[in-house]
C-alpha positions as CSV (number, residue, x, y, z in Angstrom):
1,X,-102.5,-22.0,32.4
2,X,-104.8,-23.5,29.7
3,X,-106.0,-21.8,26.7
4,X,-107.3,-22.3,23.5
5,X,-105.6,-21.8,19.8
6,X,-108.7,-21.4,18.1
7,X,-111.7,-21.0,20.2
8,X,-113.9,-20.3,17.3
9,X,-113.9,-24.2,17.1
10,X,-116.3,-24.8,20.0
11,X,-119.1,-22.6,17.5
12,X,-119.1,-26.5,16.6
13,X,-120.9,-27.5,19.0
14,X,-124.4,-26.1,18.4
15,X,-125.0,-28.5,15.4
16,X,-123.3,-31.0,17.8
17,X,-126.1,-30.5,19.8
18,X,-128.9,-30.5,17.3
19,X,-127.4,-33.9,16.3
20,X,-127.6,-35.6,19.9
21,X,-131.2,-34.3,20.2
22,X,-132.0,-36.0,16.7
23,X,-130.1,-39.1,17.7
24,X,-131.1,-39.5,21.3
25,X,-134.7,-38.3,21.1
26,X,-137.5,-41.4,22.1
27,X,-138.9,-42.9,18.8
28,X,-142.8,-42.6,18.1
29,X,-144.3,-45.7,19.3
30,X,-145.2,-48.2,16.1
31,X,-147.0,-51.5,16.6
32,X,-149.1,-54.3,14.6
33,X,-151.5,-56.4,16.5
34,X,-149.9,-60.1,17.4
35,X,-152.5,-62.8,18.9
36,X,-149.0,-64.3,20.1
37,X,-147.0,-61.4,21.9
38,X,-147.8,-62.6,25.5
39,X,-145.2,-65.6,24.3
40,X,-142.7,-63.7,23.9
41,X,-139.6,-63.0,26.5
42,X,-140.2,-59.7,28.4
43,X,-136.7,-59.2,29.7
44,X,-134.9,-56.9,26.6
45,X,-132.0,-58.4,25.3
46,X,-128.4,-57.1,25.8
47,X,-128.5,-55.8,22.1
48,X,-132.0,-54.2,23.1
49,X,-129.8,-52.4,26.4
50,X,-127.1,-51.0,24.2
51,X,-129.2,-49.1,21.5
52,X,-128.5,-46.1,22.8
53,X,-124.4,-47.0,23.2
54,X,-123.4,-46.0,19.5
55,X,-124.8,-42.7,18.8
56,X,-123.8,-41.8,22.4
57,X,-120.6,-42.8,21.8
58,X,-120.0,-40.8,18.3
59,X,-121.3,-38.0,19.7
60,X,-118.7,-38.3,22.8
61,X,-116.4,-38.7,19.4
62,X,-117.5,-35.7,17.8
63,X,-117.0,-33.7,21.2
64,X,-113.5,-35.1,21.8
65,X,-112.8,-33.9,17.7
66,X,-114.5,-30.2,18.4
67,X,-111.6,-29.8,21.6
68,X,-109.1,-30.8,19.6
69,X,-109.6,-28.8,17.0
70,X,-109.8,-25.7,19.4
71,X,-105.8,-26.8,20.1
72,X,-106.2,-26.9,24.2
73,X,-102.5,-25.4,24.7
74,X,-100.4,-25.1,28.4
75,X,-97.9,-22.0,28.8
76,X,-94.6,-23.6,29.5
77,X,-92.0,-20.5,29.5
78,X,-92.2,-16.7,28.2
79,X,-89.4,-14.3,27.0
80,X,-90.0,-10.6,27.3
81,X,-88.2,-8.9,24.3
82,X,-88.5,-4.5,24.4
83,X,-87.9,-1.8,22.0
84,X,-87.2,1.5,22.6
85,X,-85.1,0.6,25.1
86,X,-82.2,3.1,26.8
87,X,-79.1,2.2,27.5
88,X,-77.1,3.1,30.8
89,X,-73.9,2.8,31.2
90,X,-72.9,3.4,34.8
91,X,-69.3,4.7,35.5
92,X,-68.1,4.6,39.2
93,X,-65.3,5.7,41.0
94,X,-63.0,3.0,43.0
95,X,-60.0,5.1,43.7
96,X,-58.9,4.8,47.5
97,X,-60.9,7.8,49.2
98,X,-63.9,6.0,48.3
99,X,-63.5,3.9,51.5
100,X,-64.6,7.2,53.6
101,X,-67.1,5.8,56.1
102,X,-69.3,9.7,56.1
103,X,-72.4,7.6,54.6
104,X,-72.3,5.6,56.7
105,X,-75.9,5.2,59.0
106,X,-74.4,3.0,61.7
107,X,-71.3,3.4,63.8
108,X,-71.7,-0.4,64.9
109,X,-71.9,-1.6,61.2
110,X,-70.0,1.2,58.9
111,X,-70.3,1.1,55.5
112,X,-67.9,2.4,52.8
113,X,-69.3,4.8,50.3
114,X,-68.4,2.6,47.6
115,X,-70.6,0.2,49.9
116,X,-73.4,2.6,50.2
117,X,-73.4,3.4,46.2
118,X,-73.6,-0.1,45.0
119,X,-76.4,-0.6,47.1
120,X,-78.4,2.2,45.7
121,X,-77.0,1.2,42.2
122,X,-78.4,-1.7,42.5
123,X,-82.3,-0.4,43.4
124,X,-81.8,1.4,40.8
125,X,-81.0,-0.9,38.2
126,X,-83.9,-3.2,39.8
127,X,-86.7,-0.1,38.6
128,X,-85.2,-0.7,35.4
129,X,-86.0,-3.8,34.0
130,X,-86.1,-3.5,30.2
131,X,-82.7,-1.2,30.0
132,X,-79.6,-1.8,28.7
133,X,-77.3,-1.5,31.6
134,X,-73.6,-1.7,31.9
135,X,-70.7,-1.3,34.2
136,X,-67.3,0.8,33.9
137,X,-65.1,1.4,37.1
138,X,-62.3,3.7,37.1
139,X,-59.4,4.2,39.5
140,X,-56.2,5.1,38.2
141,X,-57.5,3.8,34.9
142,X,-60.7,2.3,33.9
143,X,-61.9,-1.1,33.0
144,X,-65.4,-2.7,31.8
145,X,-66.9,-4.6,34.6
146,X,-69.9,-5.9,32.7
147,X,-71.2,-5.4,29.4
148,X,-74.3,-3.5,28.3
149,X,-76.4,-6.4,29.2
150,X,-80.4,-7.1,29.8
151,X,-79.7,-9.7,32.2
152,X,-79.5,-7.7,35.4
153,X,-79.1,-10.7,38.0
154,X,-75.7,-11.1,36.4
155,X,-75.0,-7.1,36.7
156,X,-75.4,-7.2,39.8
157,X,-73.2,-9.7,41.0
158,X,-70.4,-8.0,39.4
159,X,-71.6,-5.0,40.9
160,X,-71.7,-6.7,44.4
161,X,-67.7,-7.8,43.7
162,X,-66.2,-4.6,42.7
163,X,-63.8,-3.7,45.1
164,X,-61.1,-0.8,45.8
165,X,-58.1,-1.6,44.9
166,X,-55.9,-2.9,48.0
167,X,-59.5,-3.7,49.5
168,X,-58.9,-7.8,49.5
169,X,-55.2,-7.4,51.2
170,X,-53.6,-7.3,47.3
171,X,-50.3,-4.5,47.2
172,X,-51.7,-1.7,45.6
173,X,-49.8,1.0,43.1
174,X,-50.1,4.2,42.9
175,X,-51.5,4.8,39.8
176,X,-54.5,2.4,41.3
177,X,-55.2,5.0,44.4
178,X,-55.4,7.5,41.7
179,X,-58.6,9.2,40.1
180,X,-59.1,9.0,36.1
181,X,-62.4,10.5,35.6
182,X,-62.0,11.6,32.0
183,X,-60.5,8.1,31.1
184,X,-63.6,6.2,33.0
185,X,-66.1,8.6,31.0
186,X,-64.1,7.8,27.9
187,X,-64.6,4.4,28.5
188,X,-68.2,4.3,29.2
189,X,-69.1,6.0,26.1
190,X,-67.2,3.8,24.1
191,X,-69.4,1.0,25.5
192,X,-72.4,2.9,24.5
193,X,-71.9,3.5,20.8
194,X,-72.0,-0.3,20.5
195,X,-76.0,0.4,21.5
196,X,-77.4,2.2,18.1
197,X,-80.8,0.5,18.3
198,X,-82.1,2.0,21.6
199,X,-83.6,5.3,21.9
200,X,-81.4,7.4,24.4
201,X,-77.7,6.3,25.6
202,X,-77.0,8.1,29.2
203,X,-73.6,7.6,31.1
204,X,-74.6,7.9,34.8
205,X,-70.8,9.1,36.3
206,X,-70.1,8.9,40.3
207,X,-66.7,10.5,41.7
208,X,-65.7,11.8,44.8
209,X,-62.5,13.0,43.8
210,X,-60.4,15.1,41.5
211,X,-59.3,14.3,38.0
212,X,-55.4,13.8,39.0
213,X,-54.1,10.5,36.4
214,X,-55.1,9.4,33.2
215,X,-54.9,9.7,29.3
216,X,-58.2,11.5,28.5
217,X,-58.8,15.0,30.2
218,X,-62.5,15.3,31.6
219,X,-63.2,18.1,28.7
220,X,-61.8,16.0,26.5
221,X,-64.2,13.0,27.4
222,X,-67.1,15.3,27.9
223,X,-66.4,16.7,24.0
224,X,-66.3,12.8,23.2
225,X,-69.5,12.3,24.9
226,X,-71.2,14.8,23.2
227,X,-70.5,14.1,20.0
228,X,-71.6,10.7,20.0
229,X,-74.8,12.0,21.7
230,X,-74.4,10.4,25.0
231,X,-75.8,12.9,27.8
232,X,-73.7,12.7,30.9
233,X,-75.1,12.5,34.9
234,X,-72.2,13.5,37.3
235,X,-72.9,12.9,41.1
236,X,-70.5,14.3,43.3
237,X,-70.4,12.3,46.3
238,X,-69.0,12.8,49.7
239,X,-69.1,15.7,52.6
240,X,-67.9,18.3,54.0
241,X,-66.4,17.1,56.9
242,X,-66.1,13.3,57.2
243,X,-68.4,12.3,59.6
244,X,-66.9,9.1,60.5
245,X,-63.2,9.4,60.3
246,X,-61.8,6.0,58.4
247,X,-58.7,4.4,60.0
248,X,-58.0,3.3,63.3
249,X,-60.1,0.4,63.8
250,X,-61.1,-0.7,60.7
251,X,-57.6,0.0,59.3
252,X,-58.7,2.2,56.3
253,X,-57.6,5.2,54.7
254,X,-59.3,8.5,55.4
255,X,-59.2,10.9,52.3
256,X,-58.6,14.4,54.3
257,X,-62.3,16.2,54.0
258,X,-64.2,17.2,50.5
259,X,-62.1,16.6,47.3
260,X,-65.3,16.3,44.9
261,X,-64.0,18.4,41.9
262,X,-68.0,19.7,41.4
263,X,-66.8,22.4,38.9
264,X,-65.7,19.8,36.6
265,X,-68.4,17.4,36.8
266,X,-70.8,20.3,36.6
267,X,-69.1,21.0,33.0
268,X,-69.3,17.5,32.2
269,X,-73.1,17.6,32.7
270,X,-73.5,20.6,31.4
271,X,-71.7,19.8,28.0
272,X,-73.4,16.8,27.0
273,X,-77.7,18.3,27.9
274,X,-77.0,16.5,31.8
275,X,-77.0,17.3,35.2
276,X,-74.8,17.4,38.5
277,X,-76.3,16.2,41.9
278,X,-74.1,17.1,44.5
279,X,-74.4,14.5,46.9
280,X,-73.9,14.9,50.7
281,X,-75.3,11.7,52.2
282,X,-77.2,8.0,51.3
283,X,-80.6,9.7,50.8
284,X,-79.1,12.1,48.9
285,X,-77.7,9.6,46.5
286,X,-80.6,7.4,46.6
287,X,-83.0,11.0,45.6
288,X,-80.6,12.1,42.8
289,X,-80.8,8.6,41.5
290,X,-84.4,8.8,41.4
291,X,-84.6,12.1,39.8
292,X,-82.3,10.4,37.1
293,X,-85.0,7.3,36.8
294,X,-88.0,9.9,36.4
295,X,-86.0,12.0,33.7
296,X,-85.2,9.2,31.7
297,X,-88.1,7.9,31.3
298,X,-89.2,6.0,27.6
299,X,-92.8,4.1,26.5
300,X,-91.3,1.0,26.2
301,X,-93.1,-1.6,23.8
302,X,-93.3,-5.1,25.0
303,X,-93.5,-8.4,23.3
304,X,-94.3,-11.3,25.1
305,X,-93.6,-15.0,23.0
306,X,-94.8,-17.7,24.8
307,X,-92.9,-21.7,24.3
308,X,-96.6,-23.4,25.0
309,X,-97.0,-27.5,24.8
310,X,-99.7,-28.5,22.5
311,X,-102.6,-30.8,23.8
312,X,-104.5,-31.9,21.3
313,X,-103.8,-34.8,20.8
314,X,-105.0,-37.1,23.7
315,X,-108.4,-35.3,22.6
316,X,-108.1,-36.7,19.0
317,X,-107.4,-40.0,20.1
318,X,-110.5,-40.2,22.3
319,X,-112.1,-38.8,18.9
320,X,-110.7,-41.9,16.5
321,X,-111.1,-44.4,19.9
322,X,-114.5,-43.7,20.3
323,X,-115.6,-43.8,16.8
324,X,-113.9,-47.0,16.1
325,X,-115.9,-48.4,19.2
326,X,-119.4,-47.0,18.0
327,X,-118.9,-48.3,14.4
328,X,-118.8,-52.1,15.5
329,X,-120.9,-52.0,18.5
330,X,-123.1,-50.5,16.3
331,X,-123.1,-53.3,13.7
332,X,-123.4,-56.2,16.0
333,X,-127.1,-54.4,17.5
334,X,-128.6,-54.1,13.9
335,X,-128.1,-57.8,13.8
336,X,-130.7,-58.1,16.4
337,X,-134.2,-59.3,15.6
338,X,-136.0,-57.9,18.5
């Protein structure tokens, strides 16, 4: 896209055009009486022809110079920076009952609910484009899978390769079948107190389990939270009654019906100004998510700076060309006698 530095520059071009209309306009008619004038040549000489070349040509000069000086300019990239910004630090459970297939919409294709979740993760981070975002997984202990980061492409492709532990064939301990759910919150707010500029920090937390392993207590990592003014979302995920059995088949691990400890993720969210969604199936997930989106909502204030390629100057050479043309040109006619 084209535009113009300083359009103010094209005011120019109303004396411009008072100037061609002097310069151009036909000369009164001025003539003596001359017994011989029927002698003389009446085809006009080349000179005669090209009167009109040099003004026309310094004021195609002086048009070139008035575009120029506007600064004719071509976007080449743009870099969106925000303010206000809140951070998110997403804290997911990968311990082994999170290979329960009860989310699943399709008995042909079934779908883990550690599947289903980073799906719906992901939609969510996409409605979310100028947050801070980060990724903390916990088993039987918790690790940073990506930063707080604004580049969400690259979140989400660690998000896509998270795995349970003992997913990809690997031997499996177990301490990594276990659930630490105060250690993973502990971690995630950890993450977050690196993020002082930005106006809200939020730890979104997802377990379907019980707090059974780990250093940090879930009270303990709730107080933690609080204090460093982090509010907590717990989702509780899983149902009831499984209603797709894991094993058999697909040679996976059922986790023996509902072990979401809701109580303590209720006093998690509760502790730091939250809230608990207790989750039952994908849409439920997918409408506790967006119930998180529409609460944390901020006026964020964009700045756009545009890398633009200047195009002057091809303009201001036509300028200098042109008058250098007209100044000669224009010497060699006054040299005429007729």
């Amino acid at each position: 896209m084209i535009r113009f530095a300083c359009p103010w520059a094209f005011a120019l071009a109303l004396p411009a055009a008072a100037a061609a209309w002097r310069l151009l306009r036909p000369a009164r008619a001025a003539a003596i009486a001359f017994p011989g004038a029927g002698a003389l040549p009446r085809r006009p000489s080349w000179r005669r022809r090209l009167r009109h070349a040099p003004p026309a040509l310094l004021l195609a000069a002086l048009a070139c110079g008035i575009v120029a000086l506007a600064r004719p300019q071509k976007a080449l990239s743009s870099v969106r920076s925000t303010k206000d910004a809140i951070a998110i630090e997403m804290a997911v459970d990968v311990s082994g009952s999170m290979r329960e297939l009860d989310y699943s919409r399709s008995r042909t294709e079934p779908k883990t609910r550690l599947q289903v979740v980073k799906e719906t993760f992901a939609e969510f981070v996409e409605k979310r484009p100028d947050d801070l975002v980060g990724l903390v997984a916990f088993g039987g202990y918790a690790s940073t899978r990506a930063p707080l980061t604004f580049d969400h492409r690259a979140l989400l492709d660690v998000l896509a390769q998270t795995r349970i532990p003992g997913e990809d064939g690997a031997p499996v301990g177990n301490d990594e079948l276990q659930t630490a759910i105060g250690d993973g919150l502990a971690m995630a707010v950890a993450r977050l107190t690196a993020a002082s500029n930005v106006a809200s920090r939020v730890v979104v937390l997802l377990s379907d389990g019980v707090n059974n392993y780990g250093s940090l207590s879930p009270a303990q990592a709730a107080a933690l939270a609080r204090h460093e003014g982090v509010k907590v979302y717990a989702i509780g995920v899983g149902a009831p009654e499984s209603a797709v059995r894991a094993g058999g088949l697909f040679g996976l691990l059922g986790a023996g019906g509902d072990g979401v400890d809701s109580r303590t993720l209720k006093a998690i969210a509760k502790a730091t100004g939250g809230r608990y969604f207790d989750v039952r199936s994908k849409t439920g997930l997918e409408k506790s998510l967006a119930e998180i989106d529409a609460l944390e909502r901020t006026e964020v204030e964009s700045v756009v700076h545009v890398r633009r390629e200047e195009l002057f100057a091809p303009w201001l050479a036509a300028c200098c060309a042109l008058a250098a043309l007209s100044l000669p040109l224009g010497a060699a006619l006054r040299r005429s006698p007729v």
